[in-house]
C-alpha positions as CSV (number, residue, x, y, z in Angstrom):
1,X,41.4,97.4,-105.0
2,X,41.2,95.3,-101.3
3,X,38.4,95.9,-99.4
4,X,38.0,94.9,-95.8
5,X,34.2,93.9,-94.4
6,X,33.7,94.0,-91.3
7,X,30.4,91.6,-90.6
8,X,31.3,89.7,-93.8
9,X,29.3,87.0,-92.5
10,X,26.5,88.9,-91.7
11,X,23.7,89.4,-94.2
12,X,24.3,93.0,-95.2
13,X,28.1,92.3,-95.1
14,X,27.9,88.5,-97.6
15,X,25.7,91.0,-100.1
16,X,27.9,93.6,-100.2
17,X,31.6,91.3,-100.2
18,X,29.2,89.8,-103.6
19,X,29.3,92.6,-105.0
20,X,32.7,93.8,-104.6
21,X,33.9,90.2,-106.0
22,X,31.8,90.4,-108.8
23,X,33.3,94.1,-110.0
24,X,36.9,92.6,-109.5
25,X,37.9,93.8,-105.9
26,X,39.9,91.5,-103.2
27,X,37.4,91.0,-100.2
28,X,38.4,90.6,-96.5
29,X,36.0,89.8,-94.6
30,X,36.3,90.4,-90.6
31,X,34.7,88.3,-88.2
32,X,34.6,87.8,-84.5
33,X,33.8,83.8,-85.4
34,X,33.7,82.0,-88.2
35,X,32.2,78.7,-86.5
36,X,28.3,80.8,-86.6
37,X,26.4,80.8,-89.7
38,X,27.6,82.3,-92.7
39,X,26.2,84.5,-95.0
40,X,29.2,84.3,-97.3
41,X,28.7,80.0,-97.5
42,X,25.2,80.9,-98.1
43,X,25.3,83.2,-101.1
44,X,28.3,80.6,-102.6
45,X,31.3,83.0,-101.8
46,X,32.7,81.4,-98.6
47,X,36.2,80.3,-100.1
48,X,36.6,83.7,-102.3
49,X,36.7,85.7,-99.3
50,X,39.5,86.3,-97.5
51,X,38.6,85.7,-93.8
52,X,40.0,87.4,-90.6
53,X,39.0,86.5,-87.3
54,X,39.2,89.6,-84.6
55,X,36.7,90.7,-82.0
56,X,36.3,94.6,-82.5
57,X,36.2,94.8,-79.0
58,X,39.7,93.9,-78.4
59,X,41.7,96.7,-79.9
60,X,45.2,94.9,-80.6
61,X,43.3,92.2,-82.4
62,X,41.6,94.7,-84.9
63,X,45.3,97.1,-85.4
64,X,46.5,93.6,-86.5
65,X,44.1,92.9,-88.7
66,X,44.1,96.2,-90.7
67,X,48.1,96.3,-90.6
68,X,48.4,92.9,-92.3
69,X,45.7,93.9,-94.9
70,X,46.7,97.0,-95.7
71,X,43.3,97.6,-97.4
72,X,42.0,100.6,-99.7
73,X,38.6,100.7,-98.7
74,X,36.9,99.7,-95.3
75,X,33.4,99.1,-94.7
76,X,32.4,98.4,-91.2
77,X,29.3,96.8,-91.0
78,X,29.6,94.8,-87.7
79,X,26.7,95.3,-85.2
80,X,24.6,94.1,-82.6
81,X,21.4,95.0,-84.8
82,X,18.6,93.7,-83.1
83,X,16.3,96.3,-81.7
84,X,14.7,93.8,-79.2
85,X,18.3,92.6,-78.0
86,X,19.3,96.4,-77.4
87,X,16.1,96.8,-75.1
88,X,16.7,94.2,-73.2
89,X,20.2,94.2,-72.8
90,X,21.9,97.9,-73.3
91,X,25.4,97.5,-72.2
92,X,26.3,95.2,-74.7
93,X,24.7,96.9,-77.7
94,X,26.6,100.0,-76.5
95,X,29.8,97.8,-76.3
96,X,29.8,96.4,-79.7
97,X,28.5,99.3,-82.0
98,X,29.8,102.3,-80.2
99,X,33.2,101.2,-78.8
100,X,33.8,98.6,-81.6
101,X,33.5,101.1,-83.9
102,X,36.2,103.6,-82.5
103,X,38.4,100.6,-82.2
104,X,38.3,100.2,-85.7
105,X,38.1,104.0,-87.2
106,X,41.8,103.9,-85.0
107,X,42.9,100.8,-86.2
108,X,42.5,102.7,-89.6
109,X,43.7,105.7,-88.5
110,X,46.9,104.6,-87.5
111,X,47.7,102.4,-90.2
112,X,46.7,105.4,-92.4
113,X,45.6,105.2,-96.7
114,X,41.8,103.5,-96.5
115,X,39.0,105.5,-96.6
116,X,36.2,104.3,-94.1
117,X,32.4,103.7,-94.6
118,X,30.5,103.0,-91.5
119,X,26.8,101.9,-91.4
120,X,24.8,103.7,-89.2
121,X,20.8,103.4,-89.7
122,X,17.6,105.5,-90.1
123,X,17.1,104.6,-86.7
124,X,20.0,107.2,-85.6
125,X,17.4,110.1,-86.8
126,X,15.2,109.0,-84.1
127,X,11.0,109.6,-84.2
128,X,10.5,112.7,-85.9
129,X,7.1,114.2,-87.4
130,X,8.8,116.0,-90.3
131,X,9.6,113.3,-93.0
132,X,11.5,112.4,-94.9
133,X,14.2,112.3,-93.1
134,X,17.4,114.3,-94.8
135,X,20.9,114.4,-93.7
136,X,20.7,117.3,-92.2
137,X,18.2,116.4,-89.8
138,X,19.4,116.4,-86.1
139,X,20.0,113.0,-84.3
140,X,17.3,112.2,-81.9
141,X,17.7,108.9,-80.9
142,X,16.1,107.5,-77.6
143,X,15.7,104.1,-77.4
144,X,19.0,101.8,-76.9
145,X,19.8,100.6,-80.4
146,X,19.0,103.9,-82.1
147,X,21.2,105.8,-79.3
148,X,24.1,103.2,-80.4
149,X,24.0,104.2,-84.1
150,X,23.7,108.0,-83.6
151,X,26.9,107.7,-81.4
152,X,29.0,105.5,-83.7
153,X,27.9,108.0,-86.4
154,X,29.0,111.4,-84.6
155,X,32.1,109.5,-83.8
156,X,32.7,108.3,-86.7
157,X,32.3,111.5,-89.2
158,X,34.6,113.2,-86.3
159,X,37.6,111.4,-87.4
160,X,37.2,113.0,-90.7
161,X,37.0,116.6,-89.0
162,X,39.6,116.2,-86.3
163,X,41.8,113.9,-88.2
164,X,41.5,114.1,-91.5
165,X,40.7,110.4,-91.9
166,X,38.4,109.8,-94.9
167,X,35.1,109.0,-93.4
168,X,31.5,108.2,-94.5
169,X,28.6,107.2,-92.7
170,X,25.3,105.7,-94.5
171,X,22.2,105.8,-93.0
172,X,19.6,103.3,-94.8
173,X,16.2,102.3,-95.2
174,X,15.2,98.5,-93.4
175,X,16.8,95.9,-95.5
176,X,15.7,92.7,-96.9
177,X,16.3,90.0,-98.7
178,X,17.5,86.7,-99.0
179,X,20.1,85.5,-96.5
180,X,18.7,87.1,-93.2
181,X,19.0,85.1,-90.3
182,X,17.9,87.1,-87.7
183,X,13.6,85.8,-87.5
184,X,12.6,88.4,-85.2
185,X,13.0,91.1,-88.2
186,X,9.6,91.2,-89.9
187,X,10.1,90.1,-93.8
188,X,12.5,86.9,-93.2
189,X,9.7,85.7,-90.6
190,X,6.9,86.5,-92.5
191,X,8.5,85.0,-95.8
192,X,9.1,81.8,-93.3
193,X,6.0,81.7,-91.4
194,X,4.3,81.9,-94.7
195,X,6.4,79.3,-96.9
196,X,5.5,76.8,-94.4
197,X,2.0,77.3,-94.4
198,X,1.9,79.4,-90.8
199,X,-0.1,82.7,-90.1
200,X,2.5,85.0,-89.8
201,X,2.5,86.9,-86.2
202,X,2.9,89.9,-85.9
203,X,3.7,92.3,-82.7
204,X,1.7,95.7,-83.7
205,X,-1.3,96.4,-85.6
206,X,0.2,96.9,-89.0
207,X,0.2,100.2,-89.2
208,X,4.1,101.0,-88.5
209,X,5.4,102.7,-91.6
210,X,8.8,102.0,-92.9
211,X,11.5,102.4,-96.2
212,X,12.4,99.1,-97.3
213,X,15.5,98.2,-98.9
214,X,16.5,95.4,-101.4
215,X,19.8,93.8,-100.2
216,X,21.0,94.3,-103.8
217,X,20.4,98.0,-103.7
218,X,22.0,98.4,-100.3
219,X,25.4,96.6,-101.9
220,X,24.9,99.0,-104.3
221,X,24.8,102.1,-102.1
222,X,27.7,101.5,-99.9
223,X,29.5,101.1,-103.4
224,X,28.4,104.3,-104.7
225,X,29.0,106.1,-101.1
226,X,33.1,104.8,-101.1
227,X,33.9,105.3,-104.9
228,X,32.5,109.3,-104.6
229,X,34.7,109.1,-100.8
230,X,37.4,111.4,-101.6
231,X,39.3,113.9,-99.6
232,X,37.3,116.7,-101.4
233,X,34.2,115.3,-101.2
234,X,32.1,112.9,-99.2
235,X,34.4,113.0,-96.3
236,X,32.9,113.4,-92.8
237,X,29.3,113.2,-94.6
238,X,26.1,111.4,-93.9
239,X,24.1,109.1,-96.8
240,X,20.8,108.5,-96.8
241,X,19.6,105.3,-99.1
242,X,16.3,104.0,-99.4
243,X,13.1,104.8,-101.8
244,X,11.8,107.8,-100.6
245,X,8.0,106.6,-99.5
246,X,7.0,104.4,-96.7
247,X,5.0,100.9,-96.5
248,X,2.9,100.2,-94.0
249,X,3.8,97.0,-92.0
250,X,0.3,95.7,-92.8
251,X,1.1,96.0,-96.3
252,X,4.6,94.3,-96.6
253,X,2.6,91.3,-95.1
254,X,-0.1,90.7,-96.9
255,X,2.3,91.5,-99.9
256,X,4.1,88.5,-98.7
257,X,1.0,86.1,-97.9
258,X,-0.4,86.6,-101.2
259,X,3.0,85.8,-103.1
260,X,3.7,82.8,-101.0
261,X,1.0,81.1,-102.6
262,X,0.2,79.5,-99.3
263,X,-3.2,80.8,-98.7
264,X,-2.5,82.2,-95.3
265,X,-3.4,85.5,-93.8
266,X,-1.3,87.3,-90.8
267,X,-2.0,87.6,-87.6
268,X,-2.0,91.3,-85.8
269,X,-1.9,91.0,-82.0
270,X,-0.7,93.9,-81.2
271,X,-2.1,97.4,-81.4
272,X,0.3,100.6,-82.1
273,X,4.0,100.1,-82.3
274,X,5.8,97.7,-80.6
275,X,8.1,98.9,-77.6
276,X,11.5,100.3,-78.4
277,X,10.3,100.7,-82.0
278,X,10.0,104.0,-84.3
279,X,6.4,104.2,-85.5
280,X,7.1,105.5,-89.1
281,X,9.9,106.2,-90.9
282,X,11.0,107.1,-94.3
283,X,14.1,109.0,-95.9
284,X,14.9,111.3,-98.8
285,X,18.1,110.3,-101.1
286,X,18.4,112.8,-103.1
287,X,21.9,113.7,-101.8
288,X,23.2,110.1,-102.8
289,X,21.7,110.3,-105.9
290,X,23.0,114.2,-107.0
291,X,26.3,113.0,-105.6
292,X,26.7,109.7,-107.3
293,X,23.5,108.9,-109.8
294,X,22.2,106.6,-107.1
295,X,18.8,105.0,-107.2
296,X,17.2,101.9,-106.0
297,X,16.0,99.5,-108.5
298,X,14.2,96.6,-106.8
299,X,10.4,97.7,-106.2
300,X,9.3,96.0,-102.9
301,X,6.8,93.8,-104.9
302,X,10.2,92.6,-106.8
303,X,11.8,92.2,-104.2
304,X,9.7,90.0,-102.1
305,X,9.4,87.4,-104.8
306,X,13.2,87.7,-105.0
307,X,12.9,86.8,-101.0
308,X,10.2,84.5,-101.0
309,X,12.3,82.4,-104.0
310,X,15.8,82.9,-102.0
311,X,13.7,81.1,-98.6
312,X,12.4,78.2,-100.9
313,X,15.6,77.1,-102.2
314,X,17.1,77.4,-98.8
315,X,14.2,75.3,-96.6
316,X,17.3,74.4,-93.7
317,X,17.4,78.4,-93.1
318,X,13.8,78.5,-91.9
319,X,13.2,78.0,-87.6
């Protein structure tokens, strides 16, 4: 099977071409750039993945790209993901995850034959007091970057409806991991601020709530969502994917002081949740896991050892 990537370079995306190499799939992986870091150099992958330069936002440039692949299986992962970026500056947010995504879903529709999987987040469910959050569950975005996702996921699933085009959307828990560039996310800063013997500083009060994700089980779950994707089942769906209970931000910290080793303790200067943030979040899977035997598998105290041991054999990562 060929699979095309969209944000191969990206964190999520270099996780997720892994794992399709290692079961024995072609990867293309779809870039804007290839001169920015890559994920795919960093995990050891770089020269196994096929890569494609095209900017989603220019729509010749992506038909091209999915004509000359001809690919089974599309995951489009490419996003301006940074909450504090959306806040700041809306526009192009809206740009690169709403109209980059139709770009692409036609691309693919045109060329016809791959089915489509298109990450859209937690975030798209908005601040809600009933949780977990299920599928079902109404979109109620209202901040920038959660607006972007709920409309690149209503789009997307209506391609399925009005055009029969083979789509999925996943909606998953925070991810982490090794391999995450972006230091304003709270684990890869922590896990750096920590390693190097800082007080890691953090914008609320700890007591944000939030699913978090391995980056192993998220490769995992966009696997499981596209081989159940079939014409008579999964198409024009949502997928939830996370472990089903929250932490509290205060708690991933200290999880990740006291594993580092280093001695140091974080430092809360903030009190609630930060602006443009959801203060708790959490999600049920059940759907993904009735539908394909889905379950995480990396606990979070796992996991941050696995994150903390990525950063120390890594040191040129850390800011």
């Amino acid at each position: 099977m060929k699979a095309l990537v969209t944000g191969a370079r990206g964190f999520g995306g270099s996780w997720l071409a892994r794992a399709l190499l290692e079961r024995g799939d072609a990867v293309v992986g779809l870039d804007r750039a290839t001169e920015r870091a890559s994920g795919l150099a960093l995990l050891g992958i770089e020269g196994e993945v096929e890569e494609h330069v095209a900017d989603l936002l220019d729509p010749g440039s992506i038909r091209s790209a999915v004509a000359a692949h001809t690919p089974d299986t599309v995951f489009h992962l490419a996003a301006q993901a940074i909450v504090g970026d959306a806040l700041a500056s809306p526009v192009p947010t809206f740009r690169a995850n709403v109209e980059g995504t139709w770009n692409l879903l036609e691309a693919v529709r045109e060329a016809g034959g791959a089915r489509v999987v298109v990450a859209s987040s937690d975030k798209a469910y908005g601040a809600r007091r009933d949780l977990p959050y299920t599928e079902d569950a109404a979109l109620q975005p209202t901040f920038p970057y959660d607006v972007s996702k709920a409309a690149a996921d209503l789009i997307a699933r209506s391609y399925w409806h009005s055009y029969r085009l083979p789509v999925a959307v996943t909606r998953f828990a925070n991810i982490y991991g090794g391999g995450d560039l972006n230091f304003s996310r709270l684990i890869p800063e922590a896990v750096s601020a920590a390693l190097d013997g800082r007080r890691p500083v953090i914008r609320s009060d700890g007591s944000p709530e939030r699913d978090f994700l391995y980056v192993e089980d998220v490769a995992s779950a966009y696997l499981a969502v596209a081989d159940a994707l079939t014409e008579e089942r999964g198409a024009g769906e949502a997928f939830n994917a996370g472990w089903g209970r929250p932490n509290s931000v205060r708690e991933v910290v200290e999880l990740v002081c006291e594993l580092s080793g280093s001695g140091v303790e974080p430092d809360f200067r903030g009190s609630g949740n930060p602006e443009g943030e959801i203060d708790r979040q959490y999600l049920d899977f059940s759907k993904l896991r009735e539908l394909t035997g889905w379950e995480p598998r990396v606990e979070l105290r796992e996991g941050i050892e696995r994150t903390l041991a990525w950063y120390r054999e890594h040191p040129d990562v850390r800011p």
